[in-house]
N, C-alpha and C positions, 0 to 999 in steps of 0.2 A: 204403776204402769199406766202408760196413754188412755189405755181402753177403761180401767175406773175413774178416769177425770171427768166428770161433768161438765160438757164445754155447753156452753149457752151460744143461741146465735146473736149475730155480732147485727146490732143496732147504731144508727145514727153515729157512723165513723165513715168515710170515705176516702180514696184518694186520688190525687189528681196530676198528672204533670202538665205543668204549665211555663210558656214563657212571660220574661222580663228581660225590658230593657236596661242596661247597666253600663253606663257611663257610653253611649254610641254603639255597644255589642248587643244582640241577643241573646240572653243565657236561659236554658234548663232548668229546672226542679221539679222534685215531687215534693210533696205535699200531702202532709195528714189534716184532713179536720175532723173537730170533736162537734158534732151537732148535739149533742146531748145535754141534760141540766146537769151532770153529774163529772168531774172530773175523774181521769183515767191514770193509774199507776204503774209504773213499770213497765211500760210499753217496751218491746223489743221488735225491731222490725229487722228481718233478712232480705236484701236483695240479691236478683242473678238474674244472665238475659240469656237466654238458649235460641238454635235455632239454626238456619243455612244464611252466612253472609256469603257472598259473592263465589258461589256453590260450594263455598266447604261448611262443614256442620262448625258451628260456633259455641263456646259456652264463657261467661264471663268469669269472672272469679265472685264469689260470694261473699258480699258484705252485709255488716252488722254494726246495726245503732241501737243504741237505747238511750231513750225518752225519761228520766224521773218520773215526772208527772205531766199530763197534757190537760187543763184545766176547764172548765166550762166552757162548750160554745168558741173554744178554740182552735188555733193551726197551730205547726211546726211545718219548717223545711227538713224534709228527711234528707237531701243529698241532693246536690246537682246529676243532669243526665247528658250526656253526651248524644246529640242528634241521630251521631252514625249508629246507633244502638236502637232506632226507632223501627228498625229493620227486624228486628228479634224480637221474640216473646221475651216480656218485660215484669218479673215475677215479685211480689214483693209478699212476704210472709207477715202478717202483724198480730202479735202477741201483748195482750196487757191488763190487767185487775181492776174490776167496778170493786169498792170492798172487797169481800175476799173469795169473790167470783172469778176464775179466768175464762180470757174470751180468746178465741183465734179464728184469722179468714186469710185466706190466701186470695189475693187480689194479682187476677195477670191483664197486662194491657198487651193482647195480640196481636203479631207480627203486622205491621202496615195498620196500626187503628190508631196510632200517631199521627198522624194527616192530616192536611191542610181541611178538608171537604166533613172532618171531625173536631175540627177548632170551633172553641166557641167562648164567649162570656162567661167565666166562672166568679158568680157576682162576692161570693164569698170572700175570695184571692183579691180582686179587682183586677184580676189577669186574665189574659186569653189562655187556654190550654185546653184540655179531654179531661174528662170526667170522669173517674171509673163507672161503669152502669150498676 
């Protein structure tokens, strides 16, 4: 059951959505980094965006990726994001093993923290985008 798991808390992972420019367009993504010396296994991340778009209650459909391995001091792009969803709480569940430790945090970027006046340098990416806190 859940409650005998031993969950650790979650160190030196973050994430991020940020843009990039691609070919004249600007596109989307989030973004896991591994700050850690240690690489990370079987990552499983869920996303969904909840919330009131243009007054009706909104909920996105739930997706799911997994990661094999995310390696030392490394990224992956978990998914492109669509702009018009910067409007919603933006939920992203992340699941994955130091050895045979598992860790999980649930990381939300809240509704309007997408924003211009929250853009900044993420020196990691060499992108502009938000940072989870």
């Amino acid at each position: 059951m859940k409650k005998d798991i031993d969950f650790h808390p979650v160190t030196g992972v973050k994430l991020a959505i940020a843009k990039e420019e691609v070919e004249g367009n600007t596109e989307w993504g989030v973004y896991i980094m591994n700050h850690n010396m240690i690489e990370l296994h079987h990552l499983m991340v869920t996303s969904k965006g909840y919330g009131v778009l243009n007054g009706e209650e909104t909920k996105t459909s739930t997706l799911r990726h997994m990661i094999e391995e995310l390696g030392a001091e490394s990224i992956a792009k978990i998914e492109p994001i669509d702009p018009k969803l910067f409007a919603l709480n933006n939920e992203f569940w992340v699941s994955y093993y130091i050895l045979d430790q598992i860790f999980d945090k649930k990381f939300v970027f809240v509704e309007g923290s997408i924003s211009q006046e929250n853009i900044q340098y993420i020196p990691a990416l060499d992108l502009e985008g938000v940072l989870h806190p």
